[in-house]
C-alpha positions as CSV (number, residue, x, y, z in Angstrom):
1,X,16.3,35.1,-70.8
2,X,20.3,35.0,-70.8
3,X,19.8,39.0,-71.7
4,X,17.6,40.0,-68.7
5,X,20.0,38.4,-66.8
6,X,22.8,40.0,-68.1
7,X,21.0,43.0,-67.7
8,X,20.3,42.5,-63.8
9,X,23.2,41.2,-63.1
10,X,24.7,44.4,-64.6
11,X,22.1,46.7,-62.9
12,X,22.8,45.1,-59.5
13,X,26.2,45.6,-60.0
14,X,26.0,49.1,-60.4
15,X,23.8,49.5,-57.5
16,X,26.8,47.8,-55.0
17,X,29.5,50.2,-56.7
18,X,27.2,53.4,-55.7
19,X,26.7,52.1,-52.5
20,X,30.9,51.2,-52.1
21,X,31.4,55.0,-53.3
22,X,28.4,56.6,-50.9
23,X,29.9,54.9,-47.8
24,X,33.3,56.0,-48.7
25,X,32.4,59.5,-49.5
26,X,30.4,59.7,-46.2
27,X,33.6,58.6,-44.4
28,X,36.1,61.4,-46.3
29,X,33.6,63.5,-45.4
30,X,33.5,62.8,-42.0
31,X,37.4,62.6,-42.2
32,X,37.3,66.5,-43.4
33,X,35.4,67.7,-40.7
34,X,37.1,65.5,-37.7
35,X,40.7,68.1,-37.2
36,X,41.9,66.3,-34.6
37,X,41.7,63.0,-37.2
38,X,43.6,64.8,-39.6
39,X,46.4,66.5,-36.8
40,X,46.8,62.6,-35.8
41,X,47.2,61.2,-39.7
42,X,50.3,64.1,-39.9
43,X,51.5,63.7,-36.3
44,X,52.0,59.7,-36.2
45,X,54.4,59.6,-39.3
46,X,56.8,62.0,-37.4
47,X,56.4,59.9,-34.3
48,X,57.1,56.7,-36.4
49,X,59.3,57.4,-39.2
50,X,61.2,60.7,-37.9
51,X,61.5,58.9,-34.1
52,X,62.0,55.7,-33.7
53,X,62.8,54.8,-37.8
54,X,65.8,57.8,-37.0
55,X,66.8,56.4,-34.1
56,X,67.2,52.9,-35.8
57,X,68.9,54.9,-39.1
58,X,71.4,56.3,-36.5
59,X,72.4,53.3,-34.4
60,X,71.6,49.9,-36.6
61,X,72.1,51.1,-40.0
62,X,76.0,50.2,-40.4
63,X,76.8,46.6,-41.8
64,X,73.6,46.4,-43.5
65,X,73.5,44.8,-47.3
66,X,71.2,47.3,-48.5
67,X,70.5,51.0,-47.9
68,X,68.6,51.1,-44.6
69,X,66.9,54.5,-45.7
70,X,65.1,53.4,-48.7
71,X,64.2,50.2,-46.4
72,X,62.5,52.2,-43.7
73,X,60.5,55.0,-45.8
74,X,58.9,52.1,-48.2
75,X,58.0,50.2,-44.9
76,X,56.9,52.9,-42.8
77,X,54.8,54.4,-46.0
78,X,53.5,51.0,-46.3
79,X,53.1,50.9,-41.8
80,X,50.8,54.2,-42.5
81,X,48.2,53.0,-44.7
82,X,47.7,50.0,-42.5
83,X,47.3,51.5,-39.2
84,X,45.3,54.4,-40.1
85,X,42.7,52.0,-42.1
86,X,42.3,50.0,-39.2
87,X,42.2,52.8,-36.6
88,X,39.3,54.5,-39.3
89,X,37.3,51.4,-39.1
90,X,37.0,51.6,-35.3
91,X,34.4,54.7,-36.2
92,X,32.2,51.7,-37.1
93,X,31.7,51.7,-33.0
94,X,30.1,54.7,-33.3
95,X,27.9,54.2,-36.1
96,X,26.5,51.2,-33.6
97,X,25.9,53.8,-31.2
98,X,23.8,55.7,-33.6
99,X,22.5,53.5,-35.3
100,X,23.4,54.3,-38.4
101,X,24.8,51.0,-39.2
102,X,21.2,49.1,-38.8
103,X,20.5,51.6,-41.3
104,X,22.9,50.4,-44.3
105,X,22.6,47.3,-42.9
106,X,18.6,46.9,-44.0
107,X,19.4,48.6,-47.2
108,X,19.5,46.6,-50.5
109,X,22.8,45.9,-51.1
110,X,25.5,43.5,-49.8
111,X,27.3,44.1,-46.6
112,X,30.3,43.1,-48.0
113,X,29.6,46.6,-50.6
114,X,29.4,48.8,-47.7
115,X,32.1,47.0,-45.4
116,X,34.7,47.4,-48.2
117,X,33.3,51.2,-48.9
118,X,33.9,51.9,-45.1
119,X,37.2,50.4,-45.5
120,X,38.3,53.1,-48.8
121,X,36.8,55.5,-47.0
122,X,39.1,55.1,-44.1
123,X,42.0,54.9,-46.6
124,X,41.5,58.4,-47.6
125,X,43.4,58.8,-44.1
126,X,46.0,56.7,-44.7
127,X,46.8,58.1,-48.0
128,X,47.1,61.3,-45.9
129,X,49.2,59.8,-43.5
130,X,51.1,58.1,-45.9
131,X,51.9,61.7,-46.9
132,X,52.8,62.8,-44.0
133,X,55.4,60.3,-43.8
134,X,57.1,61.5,-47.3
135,X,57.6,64.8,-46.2
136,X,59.3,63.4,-42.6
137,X,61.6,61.6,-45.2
138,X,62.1,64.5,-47.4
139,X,63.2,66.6,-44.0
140,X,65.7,63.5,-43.0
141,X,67.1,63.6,-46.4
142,X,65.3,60.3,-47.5
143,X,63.3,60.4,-51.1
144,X,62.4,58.1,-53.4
145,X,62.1,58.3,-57.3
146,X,58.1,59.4,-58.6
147,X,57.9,56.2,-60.4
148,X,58.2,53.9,-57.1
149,X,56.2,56.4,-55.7
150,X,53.5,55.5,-58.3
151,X,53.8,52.1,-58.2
152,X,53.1,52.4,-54.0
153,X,50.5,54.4,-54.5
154,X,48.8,51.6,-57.1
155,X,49.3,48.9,-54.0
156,X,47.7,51.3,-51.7
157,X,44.2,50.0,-52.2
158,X,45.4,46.7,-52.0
159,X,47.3,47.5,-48.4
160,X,44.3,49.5,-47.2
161,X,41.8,46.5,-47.9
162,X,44.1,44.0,-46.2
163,X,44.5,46.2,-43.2
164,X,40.4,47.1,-42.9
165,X,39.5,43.7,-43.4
166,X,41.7,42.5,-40.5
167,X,40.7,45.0,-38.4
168,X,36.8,44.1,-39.0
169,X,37.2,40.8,-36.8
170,X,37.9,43.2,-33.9
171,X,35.7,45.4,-34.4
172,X,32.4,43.5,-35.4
173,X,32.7,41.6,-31.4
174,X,33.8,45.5,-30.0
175,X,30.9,48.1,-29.3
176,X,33.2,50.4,-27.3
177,X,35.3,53.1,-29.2
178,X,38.1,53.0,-26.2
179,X,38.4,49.3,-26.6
180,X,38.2,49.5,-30.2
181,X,40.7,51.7,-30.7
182,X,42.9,49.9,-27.8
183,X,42.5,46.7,-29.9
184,X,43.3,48.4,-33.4
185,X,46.8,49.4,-31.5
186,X,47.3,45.4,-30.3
187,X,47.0,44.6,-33.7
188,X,48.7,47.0,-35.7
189,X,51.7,48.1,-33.2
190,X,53.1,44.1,-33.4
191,X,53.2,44.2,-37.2
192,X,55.3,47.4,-37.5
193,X,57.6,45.5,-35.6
194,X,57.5,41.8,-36.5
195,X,56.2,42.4,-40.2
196,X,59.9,43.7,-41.6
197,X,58.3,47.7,-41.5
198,X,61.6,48.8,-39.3
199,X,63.7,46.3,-38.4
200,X,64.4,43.1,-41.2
201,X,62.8,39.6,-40.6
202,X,64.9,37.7,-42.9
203,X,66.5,35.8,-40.6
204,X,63.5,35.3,-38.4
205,X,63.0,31.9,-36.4
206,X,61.0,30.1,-34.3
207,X,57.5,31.9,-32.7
208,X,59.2,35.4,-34.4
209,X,58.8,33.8,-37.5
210,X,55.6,32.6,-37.2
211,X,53.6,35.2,-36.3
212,X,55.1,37.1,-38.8
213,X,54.0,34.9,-41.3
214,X,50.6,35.3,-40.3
215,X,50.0,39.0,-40.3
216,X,48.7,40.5,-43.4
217,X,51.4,43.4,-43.6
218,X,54.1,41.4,-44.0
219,X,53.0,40.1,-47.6
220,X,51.8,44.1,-48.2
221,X,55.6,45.2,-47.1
222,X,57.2,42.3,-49.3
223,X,55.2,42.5,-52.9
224,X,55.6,46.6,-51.8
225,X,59.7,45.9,-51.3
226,X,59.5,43.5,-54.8
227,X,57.7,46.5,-56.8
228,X,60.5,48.9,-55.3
229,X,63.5,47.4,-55.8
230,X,63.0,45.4,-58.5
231,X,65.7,45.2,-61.1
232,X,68.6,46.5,-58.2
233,X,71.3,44.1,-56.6
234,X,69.3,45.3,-53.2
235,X,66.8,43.0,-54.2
236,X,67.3,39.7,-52.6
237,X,69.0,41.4,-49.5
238,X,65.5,42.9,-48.9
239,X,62.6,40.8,-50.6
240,X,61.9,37.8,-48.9
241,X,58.8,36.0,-51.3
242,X,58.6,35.6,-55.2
243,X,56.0,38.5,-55.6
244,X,52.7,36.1,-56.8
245,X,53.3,34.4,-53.5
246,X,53.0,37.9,-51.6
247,X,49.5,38.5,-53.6
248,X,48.1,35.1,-53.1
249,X,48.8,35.1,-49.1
250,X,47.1,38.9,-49.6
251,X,44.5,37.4,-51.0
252,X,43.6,34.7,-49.0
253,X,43.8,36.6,-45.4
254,X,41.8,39.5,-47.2
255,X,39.4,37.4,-47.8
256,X,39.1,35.1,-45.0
257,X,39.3,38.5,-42.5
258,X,36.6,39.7,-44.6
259,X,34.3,37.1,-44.9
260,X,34.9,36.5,-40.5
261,X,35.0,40.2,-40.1
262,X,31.6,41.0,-41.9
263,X,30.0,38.1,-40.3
264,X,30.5,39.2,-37.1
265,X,29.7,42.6,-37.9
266,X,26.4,41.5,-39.3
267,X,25.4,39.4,-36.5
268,X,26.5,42.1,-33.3
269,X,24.4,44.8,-35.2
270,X,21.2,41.6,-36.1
271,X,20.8,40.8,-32.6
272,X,20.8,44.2,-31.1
């Protein structure tokens, strides 16, 4: 008995990884043949980082304890994955036009399997993006070393889940892609502010501090930061939480924004 269960446990398994990896190649897919999607995933990092983050290097740089370079390219890489995952997920608005999401939906696997597949598939964007914003930093003189960039790239999944699972409260109550994607930019345009991506939070109080506390990127930007600079005299000028406290409080609002985002999901696309 214990054996045929191990065996369907195992064969059910498998069937939720091919349908996480069929939803995410569908959406890279889409991504491929969407140019104005792809123009958009190069363009923002040179509005972003080249822009604003110069603008900052420029004028608030001086007096800093750390390098204010490094600081911005590792938070604006980490500003990239975020809001392009979250800005891919509002194409679940137009899957609900086509019904196309009725369609996984009644298929046998879990919801959860093809929410977090539509969230790596919108990564594939991101990573893109994410890109994009290394070669801004290359043309403004800013690099850093391939083994941090390794190390980013591991947490990039990690990011890119947080980010698409936050996103999916929004979106599961929105059926409109221009108030989707006006609600992506509410929610992602605050944390690249008050999450440390440009501008440090250390010194934070009051409502500042709170909110920040309570968006997902800030613990993606910090364990990110920890990762980077571990080991350098930097490192507690710039990394605010022991790094297992970043990855539980990523944890946790992963999984709660997931569990409320898929819910809602679910339900909007059951009582159609």
């Amino acid at each position: 008995m214990s054996e045929q269960l191990l065996i369907k446990r195992k064969s059910r398994f498998l069937r939720e990884m091919n349908a996480v990896i069929a939803v995410m190649a569908r959406e890279i897919t889409v991504f491929f043949k969407s140019p104005g999607t792809i123009a958009m995933s190069l363009v923002m990092p040179i509005m972003f980082m080249g822009m604003i983050g110069g603008n900052l290097s420029q004028n608030m740089a001086s007096g800093l304890e750390f390098g204010f370079a490094k600081f911005m390219l590792v938070g604006m890489l980490i500003n990239m994955l975020f809001m392009v995952t979250c800005t891919g997920m509002s194409s679940l608005v137009d899957d609900h036009e086509t019904d196309f999401n009725q369609e996984m939906l009644v298929s046998p696997v879990s919801r959860y399997s093809l929410v977090v597949g539509k969230i790596f598939g919108a990564s594939f964007g991101a990573i893109v993006s994410m890109a994009g914003t290394l070669i801004v930093g290359l043309i403004m003189g800013i690099t850093l070393p391939l083994i941090q960039l390794l190390m980013i790239l591991a947490l990039s999944p990690l990011v890119c889940l947080a980010g698409g699972a936050m996103s999916m409260i929004l979106i599961g109550l929105i059926k409109s892609r221009k108030t989707a994607n006006f609600a992506v930019i509410l929610i992602t345009m605050p944390q690249m502010f008050l999450s440390g991506a440009i501008v440090p939070i250390n010194h934070s109080t009051g409502v500042l501090m709170i909110l920040s506390r309570l968006m997902p990127m800030t613990y993606c930007l910090d364990l990110t930061r920890a990762v980077v600079y571990s080991g350098t005299e930097e490192y507690k000028s710039v990394v605010m939480f022991n790094p297992i406290v970043n990855f539980a409080a990523i944890a946790l609002l992963t999984t709660v924004c997931l569990i409320i985002g898929t819910f809602f999901y679910a339900q909007s696309e059951k009582n159609r």
